[in-house]
C-alpha positions as CSV (number, residue, x, y, z in Angstrom):
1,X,34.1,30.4,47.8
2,X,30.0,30.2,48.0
3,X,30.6,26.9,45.6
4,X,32.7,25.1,48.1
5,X,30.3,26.8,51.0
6,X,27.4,25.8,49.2
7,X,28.3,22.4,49.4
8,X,27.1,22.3,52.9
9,X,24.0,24.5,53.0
10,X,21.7,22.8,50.8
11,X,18.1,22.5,51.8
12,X,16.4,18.9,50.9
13,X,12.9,18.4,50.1
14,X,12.5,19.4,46.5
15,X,10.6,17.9,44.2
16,X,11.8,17.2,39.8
17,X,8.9,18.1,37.8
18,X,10.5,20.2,35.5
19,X,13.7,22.3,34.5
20,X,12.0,25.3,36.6
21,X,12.0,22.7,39.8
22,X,15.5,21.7,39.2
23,X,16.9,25.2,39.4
24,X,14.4,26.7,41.8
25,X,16.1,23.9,44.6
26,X,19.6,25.4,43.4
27,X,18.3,29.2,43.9
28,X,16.7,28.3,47.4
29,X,20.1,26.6,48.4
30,X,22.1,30.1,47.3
31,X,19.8,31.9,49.7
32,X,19.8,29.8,52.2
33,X,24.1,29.5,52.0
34,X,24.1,33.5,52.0
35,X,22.1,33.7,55.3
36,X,24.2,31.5,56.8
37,X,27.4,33.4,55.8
38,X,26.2,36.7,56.2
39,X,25.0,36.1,59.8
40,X,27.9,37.3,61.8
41,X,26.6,36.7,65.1
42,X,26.4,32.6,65.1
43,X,29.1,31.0,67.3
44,X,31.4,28.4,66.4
45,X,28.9,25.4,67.3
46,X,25.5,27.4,66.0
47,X,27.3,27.2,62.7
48,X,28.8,24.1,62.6
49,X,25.2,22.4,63.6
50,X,23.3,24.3,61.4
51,X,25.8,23.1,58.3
52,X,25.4,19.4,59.6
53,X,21.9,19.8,59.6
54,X,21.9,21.5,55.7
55,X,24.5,18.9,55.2
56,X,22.8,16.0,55.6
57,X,19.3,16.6,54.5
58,X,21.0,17.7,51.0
59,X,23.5,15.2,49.9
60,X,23.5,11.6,49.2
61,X,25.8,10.7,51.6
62,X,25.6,7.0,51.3
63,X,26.1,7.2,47.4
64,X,28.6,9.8,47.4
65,X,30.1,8.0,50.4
66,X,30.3,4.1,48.1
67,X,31.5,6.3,45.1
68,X,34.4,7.9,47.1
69,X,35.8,4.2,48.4
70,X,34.6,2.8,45.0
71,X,36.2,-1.1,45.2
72,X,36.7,-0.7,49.1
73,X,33.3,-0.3,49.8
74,X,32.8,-3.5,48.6
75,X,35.3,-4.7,50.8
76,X,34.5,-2.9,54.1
77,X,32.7,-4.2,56.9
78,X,28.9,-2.9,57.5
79,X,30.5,-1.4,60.4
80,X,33.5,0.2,58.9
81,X,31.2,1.5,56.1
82,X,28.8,3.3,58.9
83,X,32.1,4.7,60.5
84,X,33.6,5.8,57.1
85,X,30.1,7.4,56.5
86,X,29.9,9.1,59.8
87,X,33.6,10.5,59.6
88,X,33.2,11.7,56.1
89,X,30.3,13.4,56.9
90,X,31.2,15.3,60.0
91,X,34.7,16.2,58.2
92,X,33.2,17.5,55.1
93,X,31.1,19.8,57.5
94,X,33.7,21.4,59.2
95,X,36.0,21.7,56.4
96,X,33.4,24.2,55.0
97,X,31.9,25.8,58.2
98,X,35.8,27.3,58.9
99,X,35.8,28.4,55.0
100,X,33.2,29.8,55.1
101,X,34.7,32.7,57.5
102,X,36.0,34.1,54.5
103,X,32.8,34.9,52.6
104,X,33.1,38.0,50.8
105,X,29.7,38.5,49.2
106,X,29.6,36.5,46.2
107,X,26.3,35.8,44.8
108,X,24.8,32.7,42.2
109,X,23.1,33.0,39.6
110,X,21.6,29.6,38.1
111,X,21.3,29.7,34.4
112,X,19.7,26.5,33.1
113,X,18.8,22.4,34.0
114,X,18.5,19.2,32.0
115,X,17.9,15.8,32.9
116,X,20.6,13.7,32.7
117,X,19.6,9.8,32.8
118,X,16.5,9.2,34.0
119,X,17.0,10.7,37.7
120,X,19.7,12.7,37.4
121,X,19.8,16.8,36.4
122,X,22.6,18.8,35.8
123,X,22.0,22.3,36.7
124,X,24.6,25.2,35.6
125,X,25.4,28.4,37.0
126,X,27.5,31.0,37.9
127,X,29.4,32.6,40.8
128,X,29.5,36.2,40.3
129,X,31.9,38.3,42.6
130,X,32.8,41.9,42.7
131,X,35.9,41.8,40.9
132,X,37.0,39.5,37.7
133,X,35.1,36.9,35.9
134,X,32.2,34.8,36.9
135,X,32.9,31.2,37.7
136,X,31.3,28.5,36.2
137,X,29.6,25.5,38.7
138,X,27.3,22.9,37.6
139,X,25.0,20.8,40.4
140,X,24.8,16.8,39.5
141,X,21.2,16.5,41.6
142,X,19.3,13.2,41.8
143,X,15.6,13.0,42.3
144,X,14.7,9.6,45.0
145,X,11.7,7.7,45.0
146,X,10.0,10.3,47.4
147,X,10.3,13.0,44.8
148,X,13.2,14.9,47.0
149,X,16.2,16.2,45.3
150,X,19.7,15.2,46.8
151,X,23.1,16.4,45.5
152,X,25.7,13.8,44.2
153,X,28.5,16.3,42.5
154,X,29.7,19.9,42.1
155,X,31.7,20.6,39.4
156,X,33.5,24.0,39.8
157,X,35.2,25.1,36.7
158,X,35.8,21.7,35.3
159,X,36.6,19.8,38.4
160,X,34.6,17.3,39.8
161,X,34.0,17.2,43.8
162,X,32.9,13.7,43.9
163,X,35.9,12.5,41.8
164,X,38.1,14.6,43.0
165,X,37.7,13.1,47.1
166,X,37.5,9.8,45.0
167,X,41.0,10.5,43.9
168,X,41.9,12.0,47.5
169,X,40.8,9.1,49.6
170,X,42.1,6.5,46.8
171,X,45.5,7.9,47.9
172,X,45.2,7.4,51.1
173,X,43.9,3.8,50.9
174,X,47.1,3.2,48.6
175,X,50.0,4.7,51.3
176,X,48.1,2.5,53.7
177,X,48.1,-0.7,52.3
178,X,44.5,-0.9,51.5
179,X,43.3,-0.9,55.2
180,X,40.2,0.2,55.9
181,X,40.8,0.1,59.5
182,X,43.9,2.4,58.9
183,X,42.1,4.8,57.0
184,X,39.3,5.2,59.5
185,X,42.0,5.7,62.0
186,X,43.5,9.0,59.7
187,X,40.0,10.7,59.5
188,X,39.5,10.2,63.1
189,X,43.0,12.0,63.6
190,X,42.2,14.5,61.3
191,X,38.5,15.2,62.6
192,X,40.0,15.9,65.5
193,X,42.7,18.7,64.1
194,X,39.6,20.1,62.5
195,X,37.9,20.3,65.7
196,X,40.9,21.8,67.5
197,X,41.3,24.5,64.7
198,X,37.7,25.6,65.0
């Protein structure tokens, strides 16, 4: 559970020096995931902006977001690409602000970091619970031209996040002919149940 919750509770504003750096930004986002979880008293909304606001200081959006639509990107207006970009955003957060509800004190545990390509660093660690095995997650984090540390995968157990919306949103495109306009039109819908549900 904290891997998935994690994915929206990652502070930005770290900087790649070294190995130590790369897993330092990993260990700050834990803590800063676990405080959000374990405070019981935010409402609905407190929660949901504070994940937005982890959200989108942390992640790559615009990368993870071209990756995702991969050819249709290329295809997409500026306009639809802002929309796709806005909707993915704002569904990703409240997919994981009403999981993480069922937090059950988990805790990570980073283990190592290497550089992978000349931006890129793949940190690996563990989620430990309080019963059965310890799950293995590895971070895919990119270092910009400021310095700052942004997330472009988690890779829980073997499974890739960033591939597996790829693979998601691929479907979708496919049962509706390819339209873009049709696929904005499902996440708007489906914003909205996520909204209702809250």
């Amino acid at each position: 559970m904290i891997a998935l919750a994690l994915m929206a509770a990652l502070p930005g504003a770290a900087y790649a020096q070294s190995p130590t750096d790369a897993r330092s930004f990993i260990e700050a986002t834990a803590q800063s995931a676990i405080a959000t979880m374990a405070d019981k008293q935010l409402s609905r909304n407190d929660r949901d902006d504070r994940f937005r606001a982890l959200f989108v200081s942390a992640f790559d959006i615009p990368e993870i977001g071209r990756f995702v639509l991969s050819r249709h990107w290329r295809t997409a207006t500026p306009e639809q690409q802002h929309e796709f970009l806005t909707l993915f955003e704002e569904i990703t957060v409240l997919t994981w602000a009403r999981r993480f509800q069922d937090y059950d004190d988990e805790r990570l545990e980073t283990l190592e970091a290497t550089k992978s390509g000349e931006r890129d660093w793949m940190v690996s660690s563990r989620i430990v619970k309080r019963e059965g095995p310890p799950n293995p997650v590895q971070w895919r984090i990119r270092q910009g031209t400021d310095g700052a540390f942004r997330i472009t995968d988690i890779i829980a157990e073997g499974v890739s996040m960033a591939i597996t919306l790829r693979s998601d949103y691929a479907s979708t495109m496919q049962a509706n002919g390819g339209r873009i306009d049709t696929l904005l039109a499902t996440m708007r819908t489906k914003l909205d149940q996520l909204r209702a549900a809250g």
